[in-house]
Each structure stands twice: as C-alpha cells, then as structure tokens.
SEFI-510093 format. One record per residue (C-alpha): x, y, z. Coordinates in steps of 0.25 Angstrom, whole numbers, plus 5000, padded with zeros to 4 digits. Example, Ala and Ser with C-alpha at 12.3 -4.5 7.8 and 13.67 -1.06 7.14 Angstrom:
2
  east  north    up
  5049   4982  5031
  5055   4996  5029
This chain:
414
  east  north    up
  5207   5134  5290
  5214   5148  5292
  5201   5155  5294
  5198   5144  5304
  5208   5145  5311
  5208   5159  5314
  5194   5160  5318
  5194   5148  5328
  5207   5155  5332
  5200   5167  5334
  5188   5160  5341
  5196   5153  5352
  5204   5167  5354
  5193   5173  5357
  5189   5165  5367
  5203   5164  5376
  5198   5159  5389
  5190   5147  5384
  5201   5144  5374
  5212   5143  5384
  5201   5135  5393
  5199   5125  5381
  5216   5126  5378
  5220   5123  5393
  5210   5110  5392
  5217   5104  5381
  5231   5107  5385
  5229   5101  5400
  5222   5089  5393
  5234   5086  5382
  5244   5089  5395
  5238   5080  5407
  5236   5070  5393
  5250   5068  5390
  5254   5070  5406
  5246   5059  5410
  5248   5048  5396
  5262   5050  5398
  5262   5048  5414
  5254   5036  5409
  5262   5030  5398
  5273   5034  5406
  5272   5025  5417
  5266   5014  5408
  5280   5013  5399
  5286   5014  5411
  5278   5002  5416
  5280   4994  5405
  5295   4997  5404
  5297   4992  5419
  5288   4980  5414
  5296   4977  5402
  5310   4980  5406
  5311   4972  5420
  5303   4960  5413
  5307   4952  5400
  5299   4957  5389
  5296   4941  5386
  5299   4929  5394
  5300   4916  5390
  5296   4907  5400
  5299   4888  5401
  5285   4886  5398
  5275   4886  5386
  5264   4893  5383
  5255   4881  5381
  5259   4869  5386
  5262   4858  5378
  5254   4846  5373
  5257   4832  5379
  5264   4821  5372
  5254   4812  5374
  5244   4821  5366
  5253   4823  5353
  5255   4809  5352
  5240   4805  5355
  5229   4818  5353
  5218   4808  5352
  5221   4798  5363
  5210   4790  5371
  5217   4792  5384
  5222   4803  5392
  5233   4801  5402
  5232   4814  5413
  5240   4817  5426
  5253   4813  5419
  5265   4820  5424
  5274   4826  5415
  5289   4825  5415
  5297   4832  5425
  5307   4841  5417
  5316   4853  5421
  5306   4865  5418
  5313   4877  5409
  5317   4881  5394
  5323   4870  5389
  5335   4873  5377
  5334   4887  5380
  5347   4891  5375
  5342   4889  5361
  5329   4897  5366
  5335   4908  5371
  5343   4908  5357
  5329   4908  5349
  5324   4920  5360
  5337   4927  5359
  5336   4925  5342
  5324   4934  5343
  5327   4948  5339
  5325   4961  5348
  5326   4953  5362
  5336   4949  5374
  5334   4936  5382
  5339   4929  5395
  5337   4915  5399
  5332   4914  5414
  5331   4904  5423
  5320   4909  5435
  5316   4900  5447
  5313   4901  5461
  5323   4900  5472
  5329   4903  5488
  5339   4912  5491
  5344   4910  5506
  5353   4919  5513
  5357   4919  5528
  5344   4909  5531
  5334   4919  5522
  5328   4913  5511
  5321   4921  5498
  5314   4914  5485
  5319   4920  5474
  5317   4920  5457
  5331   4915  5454
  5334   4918  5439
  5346   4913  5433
  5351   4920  5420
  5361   4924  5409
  5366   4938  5415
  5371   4943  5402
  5356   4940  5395
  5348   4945  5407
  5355   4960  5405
  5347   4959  5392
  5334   4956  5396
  5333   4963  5413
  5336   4975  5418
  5343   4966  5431
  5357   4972  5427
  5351   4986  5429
  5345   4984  5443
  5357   4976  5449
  5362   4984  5462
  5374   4976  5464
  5382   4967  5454
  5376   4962  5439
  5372   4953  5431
  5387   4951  5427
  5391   4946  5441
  5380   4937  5440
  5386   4930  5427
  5399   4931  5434
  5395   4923  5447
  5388   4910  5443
  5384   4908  5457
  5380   4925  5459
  5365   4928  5462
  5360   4941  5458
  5348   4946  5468
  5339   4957  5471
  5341   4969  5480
  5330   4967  5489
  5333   4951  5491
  5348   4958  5496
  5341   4966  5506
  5332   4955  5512
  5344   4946  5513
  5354   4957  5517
  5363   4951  5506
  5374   4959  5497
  5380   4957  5485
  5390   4946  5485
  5380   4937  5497
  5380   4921  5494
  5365   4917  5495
  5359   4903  5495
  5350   4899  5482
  5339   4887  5483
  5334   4883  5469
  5330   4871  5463
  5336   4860  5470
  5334   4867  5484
  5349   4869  5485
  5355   4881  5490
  5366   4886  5481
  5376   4899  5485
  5375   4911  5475
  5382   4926  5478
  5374   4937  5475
  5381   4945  5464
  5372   4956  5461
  5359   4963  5466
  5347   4970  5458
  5336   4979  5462
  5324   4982  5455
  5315   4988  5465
  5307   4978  5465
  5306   4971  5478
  5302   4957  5474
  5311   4955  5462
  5323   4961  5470
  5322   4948  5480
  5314   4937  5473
  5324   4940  5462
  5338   4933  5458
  5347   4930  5447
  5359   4920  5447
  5365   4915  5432
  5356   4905  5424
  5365   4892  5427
  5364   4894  5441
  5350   4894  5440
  5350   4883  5433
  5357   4876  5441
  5350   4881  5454
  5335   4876  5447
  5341   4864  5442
  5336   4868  5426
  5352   4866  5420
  5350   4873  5407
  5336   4878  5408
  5329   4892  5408
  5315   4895  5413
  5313   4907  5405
  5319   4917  5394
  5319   4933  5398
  5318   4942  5384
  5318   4956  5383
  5316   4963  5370
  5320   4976  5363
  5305   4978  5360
  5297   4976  5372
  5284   4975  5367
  5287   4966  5356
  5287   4955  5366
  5276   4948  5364
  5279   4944  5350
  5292   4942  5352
  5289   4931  5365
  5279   4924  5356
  5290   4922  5344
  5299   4918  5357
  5288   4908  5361
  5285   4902  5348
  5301   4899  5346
  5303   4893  5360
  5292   4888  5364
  5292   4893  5378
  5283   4903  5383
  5285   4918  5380
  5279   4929  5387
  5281   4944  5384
  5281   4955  5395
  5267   4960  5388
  5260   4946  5389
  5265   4945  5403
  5260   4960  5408
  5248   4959  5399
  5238   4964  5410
  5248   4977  5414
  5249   4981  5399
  5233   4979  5397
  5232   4987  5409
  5242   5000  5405
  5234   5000  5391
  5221   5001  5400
  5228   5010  5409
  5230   5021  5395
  5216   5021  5391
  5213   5026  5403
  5224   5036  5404
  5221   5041  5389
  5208   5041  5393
  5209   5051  5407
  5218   5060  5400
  5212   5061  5386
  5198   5064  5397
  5205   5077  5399
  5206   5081  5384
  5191   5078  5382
  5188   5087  5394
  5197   5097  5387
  5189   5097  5374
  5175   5101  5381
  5183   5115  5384
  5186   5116  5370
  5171   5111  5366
  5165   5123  5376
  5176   5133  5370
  5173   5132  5354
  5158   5129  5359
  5157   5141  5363
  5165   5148  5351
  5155   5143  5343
  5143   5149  5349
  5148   5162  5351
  5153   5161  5338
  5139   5156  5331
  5137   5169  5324
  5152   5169  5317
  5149   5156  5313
  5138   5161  5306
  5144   5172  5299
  5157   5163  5297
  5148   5154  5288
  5139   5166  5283
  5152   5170  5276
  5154   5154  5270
  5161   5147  5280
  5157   5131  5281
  5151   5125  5291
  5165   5116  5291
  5174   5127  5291
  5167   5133  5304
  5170   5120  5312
  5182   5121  5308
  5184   5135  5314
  5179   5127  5327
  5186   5115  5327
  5200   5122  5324
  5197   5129  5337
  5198   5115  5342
  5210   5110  5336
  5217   5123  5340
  5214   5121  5353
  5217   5107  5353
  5231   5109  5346
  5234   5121  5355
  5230   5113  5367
  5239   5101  5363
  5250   5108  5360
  5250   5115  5373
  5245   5103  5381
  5256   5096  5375
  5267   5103  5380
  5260   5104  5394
  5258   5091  5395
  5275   5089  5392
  5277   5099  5403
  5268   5090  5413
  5275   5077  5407
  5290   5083  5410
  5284   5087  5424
  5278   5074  5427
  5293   5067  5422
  5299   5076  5434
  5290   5070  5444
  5298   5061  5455
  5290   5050  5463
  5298   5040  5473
  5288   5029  5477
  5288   5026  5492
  5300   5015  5494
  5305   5018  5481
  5320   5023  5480
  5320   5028  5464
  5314   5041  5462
  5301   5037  5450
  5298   5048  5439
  5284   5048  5432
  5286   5040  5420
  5281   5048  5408
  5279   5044  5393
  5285   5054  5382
  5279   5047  5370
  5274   5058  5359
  5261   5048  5358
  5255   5055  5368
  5258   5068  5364
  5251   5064  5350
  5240   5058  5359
  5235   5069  5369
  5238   5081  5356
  5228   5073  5346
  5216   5069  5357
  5217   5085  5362
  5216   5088  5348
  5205   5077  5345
  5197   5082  5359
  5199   5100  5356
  5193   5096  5342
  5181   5087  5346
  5179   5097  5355
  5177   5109  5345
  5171   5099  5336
  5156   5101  5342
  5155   5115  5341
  5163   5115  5326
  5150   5107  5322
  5142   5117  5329
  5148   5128  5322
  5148   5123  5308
  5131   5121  5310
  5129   5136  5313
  5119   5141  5303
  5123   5155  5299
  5110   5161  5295
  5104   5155  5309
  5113   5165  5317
  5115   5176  5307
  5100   5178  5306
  5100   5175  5322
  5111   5185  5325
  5103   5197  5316
C-alpha cells in the first residue's frame, strides 16, 4: 500500500491542472450538498416545529372512531324485522365523566393535558357583531399544553382564572372592534342570551384569522354559556416526545373510549409530502456530485493511457494486476477524501453565511433568518457519497489498468 500510495501520489502531481480540475468538482459538490440539505432540512424542522408546538401533539375528541351498535341488534342479531328511520334519543353531546378521564390521560407518562370545552359563539360590541371559536379552559393546565401564555400582548392566563366573568381575545379581533384591555363585550352562545364579559387579556400570533375568530373565557363559563354543565368536548395533550404520538393517542383511545388523533395522523398529507419533497433535494444535490465524478473518470483515464507503458514495466517487474488498480483507485479515494475534507469545511463557511442572511416578508413586522439544520448526519451523508462517487469514478480505468498486457506494449514500444 505504501508504494501505491506514492506512485498515484506522484501520478496526480504530475498532472496539477486536471487534478485541481477534478478536486474543485468534488469540494463545490460536498459544499452546495450540505448548503442546500441543510437549507432543506432546515426549514422542514422548522415546519414541523411550528406544526407541532402551536397544535396538540394528540387530541381527544366527544366521538368514537366507529360508531356503536344499536341495542336492538345485540339483543336480536337474527331478527325477522328491521325497524329504520327511528330517531335516537336527544342527549347533551360531549365527554361524559371526564374528570375520571382526564385522570386515566394524565396517568400516562411523558404527557401534559388540558380539558376544553370549544364551540361557536357572538361577540357584540357597539352594534358590531363577530362569530368566534369560544373555548373555555383550566388556565393553569393550558400553560402546559400551548404556547398562548407566550403570545399574550396584554394581561394572562392568570387574570383569566382570576376574573370568572374575564375574556381573553385576539389582537386583530381588538383592532376591528377598537377595543382595549379592560372593554365589557356581549357573548351569545347556546341559549341565544347575551352575557357581559371584560376583556382581561390580548394575544397575538400573527395570524390573522386565529387572532379574531379566536377566544378563551374559564371552562365553567363555557359551560354554562353552552348549556353542557360538567361536560367537555375535547382533551388537548402535549408530550415530552412529540413523535411518540401516535402510540401513545391509541393507548389513550383504547382506555377511554373516545377518539384520538395525533398531530401525525392529522398532517398525514404535509409529512408524506416533505419525505417526497427530500428525495428530490437529495436527488438534485447528490446530481452535482455525480457530475463531479466524470472529471475525476476523464483525469485518472487519461493517467492510465499516458501511463500504459509504466503499467507494463510495473508488472514486468511482478506487480499484480490487483495491485495496479489499486494504484488507480487510491488516486480516487485521495481525491475524494481530499475533496471532502475541503468540501466540508466550505460548505460550513456557506452554511454560517447563509444563517446571517435577513429576510422580512412584505407585511411582516419580524425580521425572518433562514432556518438552517446543524445535524452531523449530513456531514456523514455528503463525505461518504463523494467518496462512493471519486471511487466509482476511478473504478473503470483501475479495471482497465490492471488488463494491460505487458509483453503487448513492451514488444510494441521496441
């Protein structure tokens, strides 16, 4: 291996420019490869974080997954007659006994949960009127499971649980009704009638059709404003593990009996479409590696012709034909580790320039960096496929090499 070593050495030495040629391809391949996957992978963990963080990883909602089978049928499978258009039972809809759910919920390791009770109602101010998702809540479990507490503009969640009749709403529902923090508004829920609450707090989230279709008031009054006294309509659970959702929501579902549904379930489409969305980013860049490999393939190509009569004398003096591909295919894997080292730390350099980049979309007060992924697995990733691409590439002519005849050229040459 030593001797190997030196002569591909020597061979690429001797031939600078086309080295250097065959070099620069592989390191602005490995560069532009972790450059553009992390880019990629950046805004895709920074997608999935907004996703995950502003939603429950798993609600659990006052229905079933399949619905039930009638009385009628357990008592009689086989009857002669079927009795159809028979109306059920009015009842109150929501969880029923769900203290003693949320306890089994809150038994399950690794998770936080908060009862909700969500439904549609009127907000009327100064003869303006704007429908609303009105969600009543436990204040001190919903710091647990939302990031509300951290977009509040004015007041908390605290003044919420301190003022029973309080009203927590969004920024852009205060603008469209010139309100302020401490205005009395008119609610209209269930019964149809209107009941006086004071705005004791103010969130923003930049977005606009949350911030005024959007209000919170304490879970009793809800209750009390929907006419569902001790009911729930829904339990929101956030976990320490994210993407253990979806085991944990169907150990929820079979405990309780009401339907579960992770955050990945629910984005099923978005998540199929960012793993779609990485094959062809890996795809793109790992083109530019390939197309880096030819300049490799033409460089050693050439080596080998021009070096057709060494070959001879190299294995006129009992060098195998393996050992003189391996004087190629070293040239390869020098290049390739050469070129990845070098490739590596330019693509940093571009990564670090990329983080400083500032963009501020138009009608956007916050100033937006590119979100960039640091993971070492790409670093791994782009360093073994130039390496696997530099010694495919010096593959061909190492076969080439090692079936030259000595006594063809020797006898040739003379």
């Amino acid at each position: 291996m030593p001797i190997a070593f030196t002569i591909a050495l020597a061979h690429l030495t001797n031939r600078k420019r086309q080295t250097l040629v065959s070099l620069g391809g592989v390191v602005l391949g490995v560069a532009f490869f972790l450059a553009v996957s992390s880019l990629m992978r950046g805004s895709e963990k920074d997608f999935l974080k907004r996703l995950v963080d502003n939603s429950p990883h798993i609600t659990v909602y006052d229905e079933y997954r399949h619905p039930g089978v009638q009385p009628a049928l357990l008592r009689w499978p086989q009857a002669a007659i079927d009795v159809h258009n028979v109306k059920p039972q009015r009842e109150t809809r929501g969880i029923r006994g769900w203290p003693q759910r949320m306890a089994f919920i809150e038994a399950q390791p690794g998770l936080r949960a908060a009862p909700v009770l969500a439904d549609s109602a009127v907000i009327d101010f100064a003869g303006r009127q704007q429908g609303v998702q009105l969600s009543g809540v436990v204040p001190d479990k919903m710091k647990g499971v939302t990031t509300l507490e951290e977009k509040m503009v004015v007041g908390s969640l605290d003044a919420l649980a301190a003022n029973p009749n309080g009203i927590i709403v969004g920024q852009g529902l205060i603008d469209k009704f010139s309100l302020h923090p401490g205005s009395v508004v008119s609610v209209v829920a269930g019964d149809g009638e209107a009941r006086p609450l004071r705005i004791v707090g103010v969130f923003r989230t930049g977005n606009s059709s949350y911030d005024e279709g959007q209000a919170f008031v304490v879970l009793k009054r809800a209750q009390s404003l929907f006419g569902r006294e001790n009911r729930i309509n829904r339990v929101v659970i956030q976990l320490d593990d994210p993407y253990a959702a979806q085991d944990v929501a169907q150990t929820i579902e079979a405990g309780i009996g009401y339907k579960s549904v992770s955050w990945i379930e629910a984005t099923e489409d978005i998540l199929s479409l960012l793993v779609v969305r990485n094959i062809v980013m890996y795809s793109v860049v790992s083109a530019i590696l390939v197309v880096a490999s030819f300049g490799i393939y033409n460089t050693i190509s050439t080596i080998v012709l021009e070096k057709t009569r060494d070959i001879a004398i190299l294995k006129s003096m009992g060098f195998h034909a393996r050992d003189v591909r391996r004087i190629f295919l070293v040239q390869g894997v020098i290049v390739g580790a050469i070129g990845s080292t070098l490739g590596v730390l330019l693509g940093v350099a571009l990564m670090k320039l990329l983080e400083q980049v500032e963009i501020k979309p138009p009608g956007v007060v916050e100033i937006v960096h590119l979100p960039l992924w640091w993971g070492p697995e790409q670093y791994a990733m782009a360093a073994a496929f130039a390496m696997l691409s530099c010694i495919a590439a010096s593959s061909l002519p190492a076969r080439r090499a090692g079936r030259v005849h000595p006594v063809d050229i020797l006898r040739g040459a003379t």
